[in-house]
VEXZA-104135 format. One line per 5 residues: number of its first residue (from 1); their letters; for each residue y negated, x, z of C-alpha. Coordinates in pm, 1 decimal. Example, Ala and Ser with C-alpha at 12.3 -4.5 7.8 and 13.67 -1.06 7.14 Angstrom:
REM VEXZA-104135
1 = AS = 450.0,1230.0,780.0  106.0,1367.0,714.0
This chain:
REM VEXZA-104135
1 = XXXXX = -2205.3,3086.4,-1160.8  -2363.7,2824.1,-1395.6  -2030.2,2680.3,-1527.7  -1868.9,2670.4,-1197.3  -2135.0,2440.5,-1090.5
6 = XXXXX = -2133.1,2223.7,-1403.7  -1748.7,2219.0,-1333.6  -1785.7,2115.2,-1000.8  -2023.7,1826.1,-1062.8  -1830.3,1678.2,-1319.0
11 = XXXXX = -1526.0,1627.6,-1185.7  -1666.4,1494.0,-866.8  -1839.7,1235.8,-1050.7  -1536.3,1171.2,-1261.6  -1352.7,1174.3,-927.8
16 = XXXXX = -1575.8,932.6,-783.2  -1537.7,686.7,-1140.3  -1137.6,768.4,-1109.1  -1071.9,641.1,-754.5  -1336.0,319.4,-730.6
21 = XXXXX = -1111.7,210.7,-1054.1  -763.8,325.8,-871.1  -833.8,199.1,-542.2  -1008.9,-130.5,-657.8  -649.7,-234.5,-919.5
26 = XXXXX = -481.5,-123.0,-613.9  -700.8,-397.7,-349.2  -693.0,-621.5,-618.9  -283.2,-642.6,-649.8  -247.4,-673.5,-280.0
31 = XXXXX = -527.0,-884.6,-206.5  -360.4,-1151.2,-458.5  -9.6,-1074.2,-318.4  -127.0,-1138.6,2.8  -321.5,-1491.3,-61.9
36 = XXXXX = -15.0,-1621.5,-218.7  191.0,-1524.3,110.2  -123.9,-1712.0,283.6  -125.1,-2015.8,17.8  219.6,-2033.4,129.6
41 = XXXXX = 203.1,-2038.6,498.9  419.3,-1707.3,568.4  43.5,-1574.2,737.3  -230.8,-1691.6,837.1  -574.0,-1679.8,604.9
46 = XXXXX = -765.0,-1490.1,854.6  -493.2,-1174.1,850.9  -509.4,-1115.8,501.5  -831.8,-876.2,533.0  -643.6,-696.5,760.0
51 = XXXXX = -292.4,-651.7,653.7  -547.7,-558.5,294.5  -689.3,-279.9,488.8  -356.3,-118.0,633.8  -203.5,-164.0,240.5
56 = XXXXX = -448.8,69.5,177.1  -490.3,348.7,424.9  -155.6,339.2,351.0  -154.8,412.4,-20.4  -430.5,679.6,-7.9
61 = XXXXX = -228.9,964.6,-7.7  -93.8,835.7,-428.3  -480.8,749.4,-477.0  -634.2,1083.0,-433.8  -339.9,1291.2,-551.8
66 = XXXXX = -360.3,1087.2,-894.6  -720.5,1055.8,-877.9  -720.6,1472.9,-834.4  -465.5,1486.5,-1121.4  -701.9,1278.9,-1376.5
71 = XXXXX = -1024.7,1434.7,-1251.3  -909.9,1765.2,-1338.5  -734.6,1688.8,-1675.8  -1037.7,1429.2,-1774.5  -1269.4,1670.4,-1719.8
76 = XXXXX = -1149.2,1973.3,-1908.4  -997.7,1786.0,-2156.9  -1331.5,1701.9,-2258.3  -1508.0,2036.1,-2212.8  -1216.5,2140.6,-2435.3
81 = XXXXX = -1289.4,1839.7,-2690.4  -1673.6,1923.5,-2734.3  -1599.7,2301.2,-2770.0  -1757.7,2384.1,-2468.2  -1440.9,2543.2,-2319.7
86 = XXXXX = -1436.6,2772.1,-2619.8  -1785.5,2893.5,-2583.8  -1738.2,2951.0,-2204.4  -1401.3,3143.9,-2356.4  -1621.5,3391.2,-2556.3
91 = XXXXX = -1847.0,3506.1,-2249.9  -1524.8,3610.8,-2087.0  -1382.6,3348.5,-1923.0  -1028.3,3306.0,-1961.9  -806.8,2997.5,-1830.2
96 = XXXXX = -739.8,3176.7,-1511.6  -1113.7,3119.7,-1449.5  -1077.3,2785.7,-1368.1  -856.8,2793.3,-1097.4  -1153.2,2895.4,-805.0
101 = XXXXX = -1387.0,2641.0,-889.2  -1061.4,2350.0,-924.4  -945.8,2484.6,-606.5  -1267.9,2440.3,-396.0  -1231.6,2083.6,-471.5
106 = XXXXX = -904.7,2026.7,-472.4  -819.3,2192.9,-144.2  -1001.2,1955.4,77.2  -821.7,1688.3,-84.8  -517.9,1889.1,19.0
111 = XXXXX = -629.9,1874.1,385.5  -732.7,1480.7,344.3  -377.7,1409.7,178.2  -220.9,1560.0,451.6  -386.4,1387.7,737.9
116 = XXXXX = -358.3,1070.7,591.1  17.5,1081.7,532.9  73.2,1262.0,853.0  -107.6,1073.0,1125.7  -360.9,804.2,925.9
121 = XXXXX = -37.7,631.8,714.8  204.5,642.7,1006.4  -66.0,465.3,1206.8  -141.7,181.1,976.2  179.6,95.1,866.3
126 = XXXXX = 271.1,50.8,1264.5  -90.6,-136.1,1347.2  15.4,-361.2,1056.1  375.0,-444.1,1149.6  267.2,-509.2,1521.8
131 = XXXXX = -48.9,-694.0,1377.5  243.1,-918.8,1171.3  473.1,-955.3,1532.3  139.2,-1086.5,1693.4  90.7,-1379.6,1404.2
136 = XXXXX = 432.1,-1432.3,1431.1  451.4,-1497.1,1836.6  165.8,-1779.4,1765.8  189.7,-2129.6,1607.9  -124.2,-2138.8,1373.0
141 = XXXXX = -267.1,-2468.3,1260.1  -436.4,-2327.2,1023.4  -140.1,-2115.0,859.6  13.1,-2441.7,733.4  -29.7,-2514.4,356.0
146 = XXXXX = -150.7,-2822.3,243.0  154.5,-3035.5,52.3  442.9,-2762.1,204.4  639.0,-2945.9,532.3  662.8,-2650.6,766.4
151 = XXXXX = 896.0,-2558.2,1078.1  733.6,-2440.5,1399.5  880.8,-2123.4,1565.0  1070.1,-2291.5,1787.1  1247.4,-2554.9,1565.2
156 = XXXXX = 1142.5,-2809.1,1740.1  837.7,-2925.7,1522.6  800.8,-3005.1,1184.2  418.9,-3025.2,1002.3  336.3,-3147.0,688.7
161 = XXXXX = -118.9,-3193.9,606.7  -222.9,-3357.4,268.1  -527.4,-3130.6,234.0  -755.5,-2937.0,435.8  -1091.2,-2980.7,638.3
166 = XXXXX = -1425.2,-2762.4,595.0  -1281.3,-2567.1,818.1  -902.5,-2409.6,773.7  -840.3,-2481.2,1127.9  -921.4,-2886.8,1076.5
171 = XXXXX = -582.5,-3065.9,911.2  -607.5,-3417.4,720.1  -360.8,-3659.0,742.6  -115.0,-3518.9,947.1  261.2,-3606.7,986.6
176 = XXXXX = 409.1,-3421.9,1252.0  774.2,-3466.4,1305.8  897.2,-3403.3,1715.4  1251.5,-3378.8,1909.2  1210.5,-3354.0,2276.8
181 = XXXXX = 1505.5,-3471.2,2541.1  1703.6,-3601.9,2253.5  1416.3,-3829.9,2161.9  1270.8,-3863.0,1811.6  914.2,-3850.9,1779.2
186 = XXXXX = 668.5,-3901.4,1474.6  322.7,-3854.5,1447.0  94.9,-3969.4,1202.9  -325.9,-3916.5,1253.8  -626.9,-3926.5,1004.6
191 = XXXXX = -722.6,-3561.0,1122.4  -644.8,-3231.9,1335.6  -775.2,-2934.4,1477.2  -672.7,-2647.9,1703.2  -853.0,-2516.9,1981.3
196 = XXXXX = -764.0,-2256.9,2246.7  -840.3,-2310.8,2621.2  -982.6,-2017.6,2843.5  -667.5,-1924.5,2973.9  -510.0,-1865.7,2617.6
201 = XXXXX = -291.2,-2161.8,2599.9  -352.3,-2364.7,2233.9  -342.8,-2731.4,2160.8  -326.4,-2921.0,1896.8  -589.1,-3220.2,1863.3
206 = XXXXX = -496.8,-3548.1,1690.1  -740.0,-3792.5,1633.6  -695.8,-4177.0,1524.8  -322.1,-4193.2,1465.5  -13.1,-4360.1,1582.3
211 = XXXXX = 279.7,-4224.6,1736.8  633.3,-4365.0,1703.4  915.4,-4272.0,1964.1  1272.9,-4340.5,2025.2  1637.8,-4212.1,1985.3
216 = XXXXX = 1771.4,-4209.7,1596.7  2078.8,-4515.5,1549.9  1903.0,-4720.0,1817.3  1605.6,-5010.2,1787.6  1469.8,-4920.1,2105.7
221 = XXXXX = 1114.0,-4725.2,1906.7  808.7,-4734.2,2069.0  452.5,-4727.5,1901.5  172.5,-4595.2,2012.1  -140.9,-4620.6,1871.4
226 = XXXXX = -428.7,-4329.8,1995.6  -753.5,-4211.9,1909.7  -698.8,-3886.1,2020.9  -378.4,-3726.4,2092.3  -305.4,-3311.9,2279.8
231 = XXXXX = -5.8,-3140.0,2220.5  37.1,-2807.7,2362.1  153.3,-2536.9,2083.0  451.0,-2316.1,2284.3  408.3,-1953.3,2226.4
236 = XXXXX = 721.9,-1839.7,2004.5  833.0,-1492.8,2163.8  924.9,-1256.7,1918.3  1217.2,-985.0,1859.4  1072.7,-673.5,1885.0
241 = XXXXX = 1304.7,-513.2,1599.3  1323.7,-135.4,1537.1  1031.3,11.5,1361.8  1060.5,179.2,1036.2  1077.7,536.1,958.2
246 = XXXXX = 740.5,494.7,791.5  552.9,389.0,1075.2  730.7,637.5,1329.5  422.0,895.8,1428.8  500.8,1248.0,1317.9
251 = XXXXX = 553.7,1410.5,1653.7  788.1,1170.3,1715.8  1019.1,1265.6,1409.7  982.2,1606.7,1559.3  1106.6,1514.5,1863.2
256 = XXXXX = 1396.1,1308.7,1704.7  1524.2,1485.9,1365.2  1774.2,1273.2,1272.8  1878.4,1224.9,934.9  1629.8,968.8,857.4
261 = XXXXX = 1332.7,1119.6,1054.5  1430.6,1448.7,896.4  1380.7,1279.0,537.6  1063.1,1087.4,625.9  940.9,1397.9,754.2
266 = XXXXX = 975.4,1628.8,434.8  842.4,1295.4,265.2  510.2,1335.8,453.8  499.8,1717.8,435.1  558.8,1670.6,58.2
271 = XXXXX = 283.3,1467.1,-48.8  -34.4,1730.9,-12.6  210.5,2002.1,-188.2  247.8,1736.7,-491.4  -134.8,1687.1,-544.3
276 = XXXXX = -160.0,2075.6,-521.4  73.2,2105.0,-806.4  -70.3,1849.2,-1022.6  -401.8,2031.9,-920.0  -279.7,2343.4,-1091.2
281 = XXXXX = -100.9,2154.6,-1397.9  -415.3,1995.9,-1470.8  -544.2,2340.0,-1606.8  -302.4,2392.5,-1897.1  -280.2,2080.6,-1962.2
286 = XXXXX = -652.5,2022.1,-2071.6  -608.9,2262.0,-2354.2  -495.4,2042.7,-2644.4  -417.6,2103.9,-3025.5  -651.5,1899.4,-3242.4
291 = XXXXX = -359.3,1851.2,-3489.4  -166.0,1680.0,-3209.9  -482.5,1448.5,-3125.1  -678.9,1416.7,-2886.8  -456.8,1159.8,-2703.6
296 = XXXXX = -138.7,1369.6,-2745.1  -159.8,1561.4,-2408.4  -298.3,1251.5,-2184.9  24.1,1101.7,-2276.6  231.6,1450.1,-2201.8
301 = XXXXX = 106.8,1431.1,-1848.1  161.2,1092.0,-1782.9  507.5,1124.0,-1869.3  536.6,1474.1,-1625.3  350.5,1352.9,-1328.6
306 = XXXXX = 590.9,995.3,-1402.7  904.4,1210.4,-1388.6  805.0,1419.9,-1106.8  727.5,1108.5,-904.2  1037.0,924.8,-979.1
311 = XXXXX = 1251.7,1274.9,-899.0  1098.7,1293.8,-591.8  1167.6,957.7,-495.6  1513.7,967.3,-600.3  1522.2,1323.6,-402.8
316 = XXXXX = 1406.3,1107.7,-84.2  1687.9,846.9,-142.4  1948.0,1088.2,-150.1  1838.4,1277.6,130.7  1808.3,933.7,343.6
321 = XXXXX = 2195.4,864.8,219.4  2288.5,1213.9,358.3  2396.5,1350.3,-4.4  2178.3,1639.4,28.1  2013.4,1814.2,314.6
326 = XXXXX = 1684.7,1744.4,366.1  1528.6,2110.6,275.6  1723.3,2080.5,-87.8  1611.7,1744.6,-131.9  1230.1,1697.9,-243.9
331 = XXXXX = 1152.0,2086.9,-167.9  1384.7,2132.4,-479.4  1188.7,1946.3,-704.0  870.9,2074.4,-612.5  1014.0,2434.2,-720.7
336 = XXXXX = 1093.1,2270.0,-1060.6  760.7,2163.0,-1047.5  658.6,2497.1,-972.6  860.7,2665.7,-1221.0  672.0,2396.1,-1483.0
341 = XXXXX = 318.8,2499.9,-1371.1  426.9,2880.9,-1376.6  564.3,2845.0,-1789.5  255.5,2603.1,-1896.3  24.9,2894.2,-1784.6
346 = XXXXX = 215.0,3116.9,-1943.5  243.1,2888.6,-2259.4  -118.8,2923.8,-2273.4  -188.1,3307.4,-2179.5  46.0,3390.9,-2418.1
351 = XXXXX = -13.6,3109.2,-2690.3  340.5,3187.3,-2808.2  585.5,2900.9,-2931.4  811.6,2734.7,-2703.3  1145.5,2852.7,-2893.9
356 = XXXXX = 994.0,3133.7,-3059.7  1319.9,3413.6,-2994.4  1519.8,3187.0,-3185.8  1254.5,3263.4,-3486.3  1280.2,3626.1,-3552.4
């Protein structure tokens, strides 16, 4: 059919527009959230593409289910706003006849959503926190800020650089601050680098420096005065702590169905049923009064698909909390959201007002 083919093409283009914008606000915020945390020294500079990438394998399940949400409503909101939904509405084609061609693309997505949030988000989330434990178990040269004093792992260090070389792994005018056998130690050089042996064990390099050494309350210092000075960095062995719900792989939470796995569970299993229900709500929702304007009904789905989200979450919360069981928590509010769909369709079939027994 010739408009089920125009329908599909738009809103795959205006799919295509809608998730480049969503996805790149959504790199953007947590590519500048995770500089600062590098600017700062909490990681180091070469972890922030990564940690970017597992942000946001873990947000595409919300990316596509809004981005199918907006497609949909964009798209027939502006068939509907050029007349062309009327003229396809004199050959004979009703708002029920543009459910098959929305649901040939918006079932895939349904299939995507749920492999992502099943087995894709699980995965990244855990990738990401062990990625985090590995950067952690290191002391990184290059993770210290210029003008911030920072305390290695093992509290034994302190490092403070005045700016940084061409490369981020080359430190100038370094202060380094020691305590060894009850012995104070500092350590001043023009320059440092980092470099790794073939066995894995890293050193730090210090070039053209002095180094003063003695016990604090007593005159017996000694200075030193070096052009190049090694100091072994100590590996700092990290707590493994217990891994989130999030990042617990779904057969596992099948395998364990406690309380918490139970609610992260339904979570998962709840996220492709949302995006088919703001599928379907897209379709009544395009059909807009003119005397309203034409902005009237954006702003009407906004505020459902905000209300639904924040129900849901709440729903997860109190599940979590044990206040509800975990099939009446978010399954609940997708029947709401069902019941919704189910009266906006009929809203329109009927094109009766909403309170109109009170009227006669």
């Amino acid at each position: 059919m010739i408009y089920r083919r125009a329908l599909i093409q738009e809103i795959m283009l205006t799919m295509l527009a809608v998730f480049i914008a969503l996805i790149s606000i959504t790199a953007v915020t947590q590519w500048v959230r995770y500089l600062n945390q590098a600017a700062a020294g909490f990681i180091a500079p070469e972890a922030v593409l990564a940690f970017l990438g597992f942000g946001i394998v873990s947000a595409l399940p919300v990316l596509l289910t809004v981005t199918l949400f907006l497609s949909i409503l964009l798209t027939l909101s502006r068939m509907a706003r050029d007349h062309e939904m009327v003229v396809w509405q004199t050959a004979g084609l009703g708002m029920m006849s543009w459910i098959p061609p929305v649901m040939r693309i918006g079932l895939p997505i349904f299939f995507f959503v749920a492999i992502i949030s099943l087995v894709l988000s699980p995965w990244s989330l855990r990738k990401s926190a062990e990625y985090r434990q590995q950067l952690e178990s290191r002391e990184d040269v290059s993770s210290i800020a210029p003008g911030v004093f920072k305390e290695s792992k093992q509290n034994e260090r302190v490092y403070f650089v005045e700016s940084l070389g061409t490369s981020q792994a080359i430190v100038k005018n370094v202060f380094m601050r020691t305590e060894q056998h009850g012995k104070l130690g500092i350590i001043v050089a023009k320059q440092g680098a980092q470099f790794i042996q073939p066995n894995g064990d890293r050193f730090l390099a210090l070039e053209n420096g002095r180094r003063y050494e003695g016990t604090a309350g007593k005159p017996d210092y000694k200075i030193m005065q070096f052009q190049r000075y090694t100091v072994r960095i100590e590996p700092y062995e990290v707590k493994l702590g217990v891994p989130s719900t999030k990042a617990i792989p779904t057969l596992d939470l099948l395998r364990n169905r406690s309380l918490p796995n139970l609610a992260e569970l339904h979570w998962r299993l709840s996220l492709p049923v949302s995006a088919i229900l703001l599928m379907l709500l897209a379709v009544p929702l395009s059909y807009f009064n003119p005397r309203s304007g034409r902005s009237f009904h954006l702003i009407a789905a906004l505020l459902i698909y905000t209300i639904y989200n924040n129900l849901l979450s709440i729903a997860h919360a109190s599940v979590i909390n044990g206040k509800v069981s975990p099939w009446l928590g978010v399954w609940s509010v997708h029947l709401v959201m069902l019941l919704a769909v189910t009266f906006f369709y009929y809203r329109r079939q009927t094109v009766k007002p909403l309170l109109h027994w009170m009227r006669k």
